[in-house]
LOBA-372499 format. One record per residue (C-alpha): residue in one letter; residue number from 1; x, y, z. Coordinates in nm, 4 decimals. Last residue first. Example, Ala and Ser with C-alpha at 12.3 -4.5 7.8 and 13.67 -1.06 7.14 Angstrom:
// residues 2
- S 2 1.3670 -0.1060 0.7140
- A 1 1.2300 -0.4500 0.7800
This chain:
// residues 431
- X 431 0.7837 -0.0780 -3.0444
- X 430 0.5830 -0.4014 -3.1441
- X 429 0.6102 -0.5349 -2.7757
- X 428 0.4366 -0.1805 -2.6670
- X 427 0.1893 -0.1260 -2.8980
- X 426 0.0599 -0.5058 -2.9196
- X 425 0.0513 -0.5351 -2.5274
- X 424 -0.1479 -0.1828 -2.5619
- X 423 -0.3944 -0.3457 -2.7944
- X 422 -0.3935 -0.6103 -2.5700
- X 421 -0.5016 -0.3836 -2.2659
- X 420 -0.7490 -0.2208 -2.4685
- X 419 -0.9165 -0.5175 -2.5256
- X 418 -0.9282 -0.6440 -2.2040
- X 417 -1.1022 -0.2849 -2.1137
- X 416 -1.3413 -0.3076 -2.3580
- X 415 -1.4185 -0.6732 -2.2337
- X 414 -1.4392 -0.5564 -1.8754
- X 413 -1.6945 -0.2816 -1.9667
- X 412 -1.9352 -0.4661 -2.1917
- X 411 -1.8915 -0.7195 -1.8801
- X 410 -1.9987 -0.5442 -1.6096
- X 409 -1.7865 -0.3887 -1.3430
- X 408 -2.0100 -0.2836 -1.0412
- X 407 -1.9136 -0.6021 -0.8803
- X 406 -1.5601 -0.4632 -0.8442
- X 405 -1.2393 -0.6059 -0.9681
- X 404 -0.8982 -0.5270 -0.7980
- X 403 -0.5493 -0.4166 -0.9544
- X 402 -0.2312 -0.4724 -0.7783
- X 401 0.0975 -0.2333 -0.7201
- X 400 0.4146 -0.3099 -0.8783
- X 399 0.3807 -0.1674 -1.1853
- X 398 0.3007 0.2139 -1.0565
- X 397 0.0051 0.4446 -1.1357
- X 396 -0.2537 0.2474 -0.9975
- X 395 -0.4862 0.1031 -1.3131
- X 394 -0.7301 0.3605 -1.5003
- X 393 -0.8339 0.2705 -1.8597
- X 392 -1.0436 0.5192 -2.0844
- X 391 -0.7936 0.4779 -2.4136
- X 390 -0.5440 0.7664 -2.3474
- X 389 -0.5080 0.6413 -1.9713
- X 388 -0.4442 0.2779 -2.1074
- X 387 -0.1378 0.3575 -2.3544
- X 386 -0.0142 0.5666 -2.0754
- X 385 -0.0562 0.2519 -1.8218
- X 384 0.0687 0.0379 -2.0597
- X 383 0.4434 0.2568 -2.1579
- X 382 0.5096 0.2664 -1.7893
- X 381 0.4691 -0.0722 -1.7160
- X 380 0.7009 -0.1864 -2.0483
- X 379 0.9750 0.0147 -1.8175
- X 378 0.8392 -0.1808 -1.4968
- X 377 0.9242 -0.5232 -1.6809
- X 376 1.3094 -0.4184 -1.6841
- X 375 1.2885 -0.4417 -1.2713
- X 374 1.2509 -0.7994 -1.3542
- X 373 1.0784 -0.8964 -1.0032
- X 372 1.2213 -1.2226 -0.8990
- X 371 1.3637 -1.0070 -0.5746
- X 370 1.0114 -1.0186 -0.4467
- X 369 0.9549 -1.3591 -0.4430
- X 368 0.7221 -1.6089 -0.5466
- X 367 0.7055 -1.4976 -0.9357
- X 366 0.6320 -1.7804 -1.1658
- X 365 0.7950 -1.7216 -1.5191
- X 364 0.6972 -1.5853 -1.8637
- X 363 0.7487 -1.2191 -1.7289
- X 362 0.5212 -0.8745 -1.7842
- X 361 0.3587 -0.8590 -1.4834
- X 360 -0.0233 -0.7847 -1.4649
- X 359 -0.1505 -0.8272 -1.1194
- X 358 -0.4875 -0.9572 -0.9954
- X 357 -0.7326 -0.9281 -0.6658
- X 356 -1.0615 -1.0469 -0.7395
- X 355 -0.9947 -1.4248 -0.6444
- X 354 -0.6354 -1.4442 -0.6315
- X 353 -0.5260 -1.3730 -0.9712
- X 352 -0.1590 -1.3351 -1.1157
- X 351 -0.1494 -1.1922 -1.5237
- X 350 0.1204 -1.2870 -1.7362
- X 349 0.3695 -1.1045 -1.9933
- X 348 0.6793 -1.2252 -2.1848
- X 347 0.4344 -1.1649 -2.5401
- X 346 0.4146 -1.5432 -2.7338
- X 345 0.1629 -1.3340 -2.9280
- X 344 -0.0799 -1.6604 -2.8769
- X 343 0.0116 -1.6213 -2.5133
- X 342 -0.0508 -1.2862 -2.4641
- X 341 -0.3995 -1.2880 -2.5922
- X 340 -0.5013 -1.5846 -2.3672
- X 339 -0.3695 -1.3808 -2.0665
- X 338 -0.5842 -1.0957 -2.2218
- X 337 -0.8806 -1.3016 -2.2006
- X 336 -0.7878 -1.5017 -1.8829
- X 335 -0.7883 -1.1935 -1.6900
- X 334 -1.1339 -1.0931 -1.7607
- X 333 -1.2842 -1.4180 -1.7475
- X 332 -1.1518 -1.4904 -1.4194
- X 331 -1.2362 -1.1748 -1.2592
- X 330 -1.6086 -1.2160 -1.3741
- X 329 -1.5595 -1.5935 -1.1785
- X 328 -1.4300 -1.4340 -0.8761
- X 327 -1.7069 -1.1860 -0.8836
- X 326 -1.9586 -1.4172 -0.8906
- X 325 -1.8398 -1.6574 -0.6250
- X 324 -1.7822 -1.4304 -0.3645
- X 323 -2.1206 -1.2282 -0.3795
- X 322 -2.3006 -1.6089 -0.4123
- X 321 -2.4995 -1.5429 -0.1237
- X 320 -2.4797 -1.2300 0.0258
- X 319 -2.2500 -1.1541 0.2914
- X 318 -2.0387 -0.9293 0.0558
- X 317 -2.3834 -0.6714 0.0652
- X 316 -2.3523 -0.6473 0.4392
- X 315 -1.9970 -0.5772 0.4615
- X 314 -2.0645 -0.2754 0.2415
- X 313 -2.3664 -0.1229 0.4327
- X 312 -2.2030 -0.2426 0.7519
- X 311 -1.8762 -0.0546 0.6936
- X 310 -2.0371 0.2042 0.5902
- X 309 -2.2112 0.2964 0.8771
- X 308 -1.9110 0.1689 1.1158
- X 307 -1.7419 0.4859 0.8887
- X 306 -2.0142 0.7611 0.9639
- X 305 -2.0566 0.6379 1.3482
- X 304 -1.6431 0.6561 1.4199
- X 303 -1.5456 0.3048 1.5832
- X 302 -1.1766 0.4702 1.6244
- X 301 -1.2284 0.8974 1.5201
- X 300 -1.0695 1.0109 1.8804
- X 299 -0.8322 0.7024 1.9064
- X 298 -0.6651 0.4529 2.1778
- X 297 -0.4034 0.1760 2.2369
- X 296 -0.2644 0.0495 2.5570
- X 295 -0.1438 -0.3040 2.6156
- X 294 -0.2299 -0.3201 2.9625
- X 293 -0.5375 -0.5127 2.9808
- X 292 -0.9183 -0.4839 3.0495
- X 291 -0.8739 -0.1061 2.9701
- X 290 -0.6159 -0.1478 2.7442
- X 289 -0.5579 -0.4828 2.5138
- X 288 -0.4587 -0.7879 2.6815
- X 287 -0.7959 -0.9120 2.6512
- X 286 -0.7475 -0.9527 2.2901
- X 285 -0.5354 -1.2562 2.3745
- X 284 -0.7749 -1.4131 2.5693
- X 283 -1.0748 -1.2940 2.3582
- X 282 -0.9302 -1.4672 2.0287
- X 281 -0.8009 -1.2520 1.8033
- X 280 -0.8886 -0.8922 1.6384
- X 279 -0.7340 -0.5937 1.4404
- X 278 -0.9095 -0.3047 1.2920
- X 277 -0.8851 -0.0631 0.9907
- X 276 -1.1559 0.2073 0.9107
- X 275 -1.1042 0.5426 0.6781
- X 274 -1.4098 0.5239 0.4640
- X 273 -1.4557 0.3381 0.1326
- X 272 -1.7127 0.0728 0.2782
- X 271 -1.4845 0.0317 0.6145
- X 270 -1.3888 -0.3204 0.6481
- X 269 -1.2996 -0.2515 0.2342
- X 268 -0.9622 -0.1077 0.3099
- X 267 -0.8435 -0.2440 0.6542
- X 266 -0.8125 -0.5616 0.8319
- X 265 -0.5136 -0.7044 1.1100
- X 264 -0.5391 -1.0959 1.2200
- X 263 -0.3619 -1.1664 1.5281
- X 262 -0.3096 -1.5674 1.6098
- X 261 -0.3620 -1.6857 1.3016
- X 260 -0.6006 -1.9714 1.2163
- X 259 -0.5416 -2.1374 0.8719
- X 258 -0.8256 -2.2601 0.6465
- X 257 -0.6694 -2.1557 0.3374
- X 256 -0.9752 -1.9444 0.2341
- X 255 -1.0791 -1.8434 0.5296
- X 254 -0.7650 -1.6574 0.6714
- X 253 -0.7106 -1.5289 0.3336
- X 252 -1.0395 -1.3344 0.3941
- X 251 -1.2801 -1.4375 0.5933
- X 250 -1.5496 -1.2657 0.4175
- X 249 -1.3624 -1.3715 0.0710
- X 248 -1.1296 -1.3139 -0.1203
- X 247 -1.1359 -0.9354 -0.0737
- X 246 -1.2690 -0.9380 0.2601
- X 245 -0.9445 -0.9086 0.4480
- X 244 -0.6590 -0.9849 0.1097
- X 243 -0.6007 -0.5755 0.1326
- X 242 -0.5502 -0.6078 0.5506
- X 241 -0.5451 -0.8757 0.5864
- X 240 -0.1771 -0.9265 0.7833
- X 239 -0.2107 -1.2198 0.9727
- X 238 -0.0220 -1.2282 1.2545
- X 237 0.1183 -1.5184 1.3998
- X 236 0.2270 -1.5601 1.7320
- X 235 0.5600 -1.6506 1.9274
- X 234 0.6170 -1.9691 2.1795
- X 233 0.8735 -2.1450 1.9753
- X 232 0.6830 -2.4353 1.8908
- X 231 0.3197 -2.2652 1.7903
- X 230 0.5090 -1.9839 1.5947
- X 229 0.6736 -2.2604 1.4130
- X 228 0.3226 -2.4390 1.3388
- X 227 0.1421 -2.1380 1.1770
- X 226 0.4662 -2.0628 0.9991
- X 225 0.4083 -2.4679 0.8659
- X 224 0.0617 -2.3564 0.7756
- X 223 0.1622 -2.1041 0.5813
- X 222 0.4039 -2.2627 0.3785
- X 221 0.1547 -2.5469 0.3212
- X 220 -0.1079 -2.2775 0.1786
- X 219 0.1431 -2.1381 -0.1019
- X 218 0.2805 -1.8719 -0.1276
- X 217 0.3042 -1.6655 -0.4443
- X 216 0.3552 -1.3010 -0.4568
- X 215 0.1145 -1.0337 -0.6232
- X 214 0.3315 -0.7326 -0.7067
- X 213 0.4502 -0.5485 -0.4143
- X 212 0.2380 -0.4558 -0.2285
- X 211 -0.0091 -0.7963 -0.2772
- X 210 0.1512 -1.0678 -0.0470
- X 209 -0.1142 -1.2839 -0.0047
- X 208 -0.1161 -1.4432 0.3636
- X 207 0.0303 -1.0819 0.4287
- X 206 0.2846 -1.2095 0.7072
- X 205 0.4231 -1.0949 1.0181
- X 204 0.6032 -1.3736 1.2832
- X 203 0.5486 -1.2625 1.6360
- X 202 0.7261 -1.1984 1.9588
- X 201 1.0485 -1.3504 1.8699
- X 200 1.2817 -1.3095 2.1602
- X 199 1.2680 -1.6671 2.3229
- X 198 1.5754 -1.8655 2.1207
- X 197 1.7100 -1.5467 1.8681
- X 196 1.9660 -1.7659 1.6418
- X 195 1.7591 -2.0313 1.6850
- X 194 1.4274 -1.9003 1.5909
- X 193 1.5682 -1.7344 1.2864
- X 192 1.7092 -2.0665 1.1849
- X 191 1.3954 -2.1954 1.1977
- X 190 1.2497 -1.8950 0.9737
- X 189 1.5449 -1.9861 0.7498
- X 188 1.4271 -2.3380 0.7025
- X 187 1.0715 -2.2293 0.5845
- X 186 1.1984 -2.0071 0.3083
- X 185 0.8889 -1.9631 0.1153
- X 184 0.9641 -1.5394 0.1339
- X 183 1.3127 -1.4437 0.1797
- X 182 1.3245 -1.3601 0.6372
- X 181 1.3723 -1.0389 0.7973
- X 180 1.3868 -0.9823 1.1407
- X 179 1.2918 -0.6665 1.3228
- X 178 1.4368 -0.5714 1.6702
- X 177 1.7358 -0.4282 1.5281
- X 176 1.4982 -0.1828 1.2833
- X 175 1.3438 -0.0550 1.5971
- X 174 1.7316 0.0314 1.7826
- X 173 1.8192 0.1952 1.4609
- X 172 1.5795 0.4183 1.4903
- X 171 1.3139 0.5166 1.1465
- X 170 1.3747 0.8618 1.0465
- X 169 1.4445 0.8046 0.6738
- X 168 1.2810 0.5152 0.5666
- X 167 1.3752 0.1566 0.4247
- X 166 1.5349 0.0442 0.7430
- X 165 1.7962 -0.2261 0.6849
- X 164 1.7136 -0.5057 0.8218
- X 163 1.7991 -0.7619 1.0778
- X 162 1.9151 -1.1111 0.9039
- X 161 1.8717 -1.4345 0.8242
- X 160 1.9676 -1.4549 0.4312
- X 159 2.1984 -1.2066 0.4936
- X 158 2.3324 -0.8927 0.3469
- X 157 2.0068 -0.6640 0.4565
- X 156 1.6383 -0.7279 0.3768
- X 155 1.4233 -0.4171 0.3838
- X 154 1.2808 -0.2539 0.7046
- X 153 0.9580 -0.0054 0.7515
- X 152 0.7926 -0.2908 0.9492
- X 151 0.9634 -0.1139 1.3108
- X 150 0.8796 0.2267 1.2136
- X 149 0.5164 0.1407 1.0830
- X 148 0.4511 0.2725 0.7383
- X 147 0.2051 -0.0018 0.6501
- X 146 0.2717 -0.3799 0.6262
- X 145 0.4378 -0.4292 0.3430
- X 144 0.5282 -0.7565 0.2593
- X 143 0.8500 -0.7908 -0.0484
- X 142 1.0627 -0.9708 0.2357
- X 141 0.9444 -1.1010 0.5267
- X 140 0.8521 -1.0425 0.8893
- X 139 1.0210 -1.1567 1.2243
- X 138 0.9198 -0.9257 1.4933
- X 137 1.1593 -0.9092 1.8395
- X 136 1.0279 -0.7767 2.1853
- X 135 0.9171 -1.0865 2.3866
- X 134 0.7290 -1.0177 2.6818
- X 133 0.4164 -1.2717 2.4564
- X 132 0.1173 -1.0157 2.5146
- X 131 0.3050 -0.7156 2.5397
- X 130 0.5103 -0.8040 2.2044
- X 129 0.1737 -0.9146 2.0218
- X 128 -0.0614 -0.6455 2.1178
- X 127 0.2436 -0.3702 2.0210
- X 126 0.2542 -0.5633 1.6654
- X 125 -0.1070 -0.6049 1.6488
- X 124 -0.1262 -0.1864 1.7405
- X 123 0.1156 -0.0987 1.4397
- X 122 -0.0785 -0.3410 1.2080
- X 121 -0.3737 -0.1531 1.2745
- X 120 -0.3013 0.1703 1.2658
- X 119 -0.1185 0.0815 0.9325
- X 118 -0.4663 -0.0367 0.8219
- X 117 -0.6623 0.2780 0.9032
- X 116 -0.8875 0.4756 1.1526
- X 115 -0.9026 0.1846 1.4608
- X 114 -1.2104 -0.0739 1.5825
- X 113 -1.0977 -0.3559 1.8361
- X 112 -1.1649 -0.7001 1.7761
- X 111 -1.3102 -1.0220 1.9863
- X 110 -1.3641 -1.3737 1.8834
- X 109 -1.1143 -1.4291 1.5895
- X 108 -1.0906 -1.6931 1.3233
- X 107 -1.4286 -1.8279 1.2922
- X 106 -1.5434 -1.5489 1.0919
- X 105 -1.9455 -1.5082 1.0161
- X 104 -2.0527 -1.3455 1.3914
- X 103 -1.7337 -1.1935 1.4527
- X 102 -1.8220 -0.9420 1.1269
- X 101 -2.1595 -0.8692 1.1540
- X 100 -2.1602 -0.8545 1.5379
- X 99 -1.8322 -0.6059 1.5273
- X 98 -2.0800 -0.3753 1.2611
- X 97 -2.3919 -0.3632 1.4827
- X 96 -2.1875 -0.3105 1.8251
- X 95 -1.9874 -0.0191 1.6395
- X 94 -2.3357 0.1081 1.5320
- X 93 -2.4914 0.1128 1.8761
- X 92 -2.2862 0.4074 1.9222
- X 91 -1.9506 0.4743 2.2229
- X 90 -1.8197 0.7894 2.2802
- X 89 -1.5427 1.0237 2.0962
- X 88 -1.9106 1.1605 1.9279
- X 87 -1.8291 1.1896 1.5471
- X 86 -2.0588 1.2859 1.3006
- X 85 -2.3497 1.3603 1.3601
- X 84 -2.7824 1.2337 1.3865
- X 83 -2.7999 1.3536 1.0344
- X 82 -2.4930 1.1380 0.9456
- X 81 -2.6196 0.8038 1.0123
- X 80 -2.8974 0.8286 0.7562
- X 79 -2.6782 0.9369 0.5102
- X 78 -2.4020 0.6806 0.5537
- X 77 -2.6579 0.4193 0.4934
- X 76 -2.8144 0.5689 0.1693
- X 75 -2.4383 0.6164 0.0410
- X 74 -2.3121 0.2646 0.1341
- X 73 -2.6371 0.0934 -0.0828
- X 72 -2.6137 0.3631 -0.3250
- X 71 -2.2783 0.2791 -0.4146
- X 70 -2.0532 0.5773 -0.4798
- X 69 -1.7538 0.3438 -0.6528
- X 68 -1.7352 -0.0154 -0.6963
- X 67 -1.9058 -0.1968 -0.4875
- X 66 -1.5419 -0.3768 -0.4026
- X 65 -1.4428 -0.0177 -0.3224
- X 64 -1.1715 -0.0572 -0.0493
- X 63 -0.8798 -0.1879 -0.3004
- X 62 -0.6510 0.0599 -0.3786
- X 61 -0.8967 0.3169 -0.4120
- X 60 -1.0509 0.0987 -0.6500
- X 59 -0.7176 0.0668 -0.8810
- X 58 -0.9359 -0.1042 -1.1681
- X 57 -1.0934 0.2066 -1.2784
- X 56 -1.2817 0.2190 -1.6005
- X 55 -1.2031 0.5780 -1.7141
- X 54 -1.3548 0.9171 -1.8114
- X 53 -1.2058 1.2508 -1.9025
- X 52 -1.3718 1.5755 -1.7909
- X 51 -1.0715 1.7605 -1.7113
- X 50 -1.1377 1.7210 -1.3212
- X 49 -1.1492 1.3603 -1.3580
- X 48 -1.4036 1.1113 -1.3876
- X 47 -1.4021 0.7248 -1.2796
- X 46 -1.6027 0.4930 -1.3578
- X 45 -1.6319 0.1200 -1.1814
- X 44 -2.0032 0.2405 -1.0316
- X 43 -1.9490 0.5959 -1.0608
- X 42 -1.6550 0.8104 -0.8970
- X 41 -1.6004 1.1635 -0.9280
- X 40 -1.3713 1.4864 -0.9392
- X 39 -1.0242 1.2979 -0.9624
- X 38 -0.7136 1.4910 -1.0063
- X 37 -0.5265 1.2531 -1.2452
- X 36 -0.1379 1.2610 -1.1630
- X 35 0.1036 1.4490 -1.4384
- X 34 0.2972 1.2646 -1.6689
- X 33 0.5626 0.9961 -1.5921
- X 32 0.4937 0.6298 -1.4455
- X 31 0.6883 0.5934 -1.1555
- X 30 0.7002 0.9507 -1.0538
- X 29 0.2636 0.9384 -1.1104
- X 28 0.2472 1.1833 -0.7608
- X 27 -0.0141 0.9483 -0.6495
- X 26 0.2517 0.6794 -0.4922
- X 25 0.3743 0.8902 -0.2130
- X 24 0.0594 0.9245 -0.0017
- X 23 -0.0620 1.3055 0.0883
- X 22 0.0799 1.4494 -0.2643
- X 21 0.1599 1.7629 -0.4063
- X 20 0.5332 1.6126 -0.3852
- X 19 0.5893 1.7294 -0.0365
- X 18 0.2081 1.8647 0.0576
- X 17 0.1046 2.2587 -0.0187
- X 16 0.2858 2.4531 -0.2549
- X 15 0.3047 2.1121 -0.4653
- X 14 -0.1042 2.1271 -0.4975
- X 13 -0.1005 2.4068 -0.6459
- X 12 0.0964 2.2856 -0.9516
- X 11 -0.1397 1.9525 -0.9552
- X 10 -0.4057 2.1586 -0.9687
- X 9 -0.2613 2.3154 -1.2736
- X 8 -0.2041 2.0044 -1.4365
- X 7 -0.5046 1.8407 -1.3108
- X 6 -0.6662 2.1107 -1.5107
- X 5 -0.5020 2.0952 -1.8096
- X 4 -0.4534 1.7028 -1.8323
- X 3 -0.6212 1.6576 -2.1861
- X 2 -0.6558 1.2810 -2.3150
- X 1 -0.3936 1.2271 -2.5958
């Protein structure tokens, strides 16, 4: 067993200060036991924690660090930024250089606006959409997260149709009866949505690839036919990218199915491992947005120097050819090893893969909804991820969540890690 003394007293500090000794609910371990791993350093796709253990990470930060972790690329960058400051509240040069890089190689959106995270985001698309359209209700679905925005901060209630339930203490009732929740791949209810609310749906709400909970399959043609109900009924469609943004590929889900939203929200690795999220659309509907428009939205630290820095250090190196390619292809070979491995144990387990973005779920049968979860498989979760911390493994500490690949993983380490993860399939299905 790997020693946890000194994230275990950290840990006990910690609880005197945050709820939970936490400042994001996942991190406190609760759904995997055992006290969290205070990290001291990150390497390439190594982590190292304050006990001196090391690990291959596949949680990334939750995603940002497709370098993989410290890259000398975003570090030399951020540097030379950071001896001129750190944060002005005025405009740079470097929130020109970083919009340019991004608008200039995505056909999907023509102007976007710079904010601090992906929930900032999401919360000002939502706002954009509603003052844009005069329409106040959002139809979303179940099993997408979108952030801990009051109104998205809903689960499905008695009906397939419905409004939702809010999911969150201190969320009003009147938010949560303007949002709309739909079962994933259920075209015909989002038509019956429209007709039970004819000219109040501001905008439908999707992550193109739902990956909060568990990596959910939808398929392009469901996509595009949400792309042509918003169309009819005179609503928009937002895109949210914000862990898919970048991750697939520079245009993100967008991109790679060839659909234009209307809204399209980013996060995570826009921002080279530092606190960025933005939203964007075409100019007319972006010029809607405060001061050439009246949908107001502002921030101190938006378009902050440090973080456009990395942003364009790390958005830089995904432009290069064959970035998207490779690491697909590494994240391939990875997956399908232990896949492989399952099989010929006849184990109920399977990996899900978009691009670099995978999730291991221990099940024999396609998963396209939430609610087809086995709630069972996050037990044999549990029992993995300890198995994997004692062996040099790091994956988010909860079965639901996604891991992500890195081009700093090289194959000596993915093929350790693939190993360990069967050994740990063997350890738990022999148990």
């Amino acid at each position: 067993m790997i020693s946890r003394k000194r994230s275990e007293e950290l840990f006990t500090l910690a609880k005197t200060y945050f709820p939970g000794g936490v400042n994001s609910p996942v991190r406190a371990f609760r759904s995997v036991g055992g006290t969290p791993l205070f990290i001291k350093k990150g390497d390439g796709c190594m982590l190292t924690d304050e006990d001196g253990n090391t690990f291959v990470d596949f949680c990334l930060s939750w995603g940002p660090m497709i370098l993989g972790h410290n890259s000398s690329i975003v570090r030399e960058k951020v540097w030379e930024t950071i001896q001129n400051g750190t944060s002005f509240g005025a405009p740079t040069a470097l929130e020109n250089e970083l919009a340019e890089l991004i608008l200039n190689n995505n056909r999907f959106i023509e102007k976007l606006r710079f904010v601090s995270s992906g929930t900032e985001a999401v919360m000002s698309a939502v706002r954009l959409a509603r003052g844009y359209t005069g329409r106040d209700k959002i139809l979303k679905f179940e099993g997408c997260y979108h952030g801990h925005v009051d109104s998205l901060l809903v689960k499905a209630g008695s009906g397939l149709v419905t409004f939702g339930n809010s999911s969150s203490a201190g969320v009003p009732k009147g938010l949560v009866n303007d949002t709309i929740v739909v079962p994933l791949n259920r075209i015909d209810l989002v038509e019956e949505a429209f007709k039970q609310f004819p000219g109040e749906i501001a905008a439908i709400i999707i992550e193109p690839i739902p990956a909060n909970n568990g990596l959910l399959q939808v398929s392009k043609e469901f996509l595009f036919c949400l792309q042509c109900k918003a169309n009819a009924h005179g609503a928009l469609l937002i895109f949210d990218e914000v862990i898919s943004g970048f991750r697939v590929g520079f245009e993100g889900a967008a991109g790679l199915y060839d659909i234009k939203p209307d809204i399209i929200t980013y996060g995570k690795i826009i921002g080279g491992g530092f606190p960025v999220g933005a939203y964007g659309a075409s100019a007319e509907i972006m010029s809607k947005v405060s001061p050439d428009g009246d949908v107001y939205q502002a921030g101190t630290l938006s378009g902050n120097p440090v973080a456009m820095s990395a942003g364009i250090a790390a958005l830089g190196e995904c432009l290069k050819p064959g970035f998207y390619e490779q690491l697909d292809a590494k994240t391939q070979r990875f997956t399908e090893s232990i896949e492989n491995y399952a099989q010929q144990k006849n184990y109920p387990f399977r990996i899900f893969r978009i691009g670099s973005i995978f999730w291991l779920a221990f099940t024999r049968n396609d998963i396209r909804a939430a609610e087809e979860i086995d709630p069972d498989g996050m037990a044999y979760f549990k029992k993995l991820h300890a198995f994997l911390l004692n062996e040099g493994v790091y994956f988010g500490p909860s079965g639901y969540e996604v891991g992500f690949v890195s081009t700093a993983h090289n194959d000596e380490q993915l093929n350790k890690a693939a190993d360990c993860i069967s050994r740990g399939l063997d350890y738990i299905f022999a148990a």
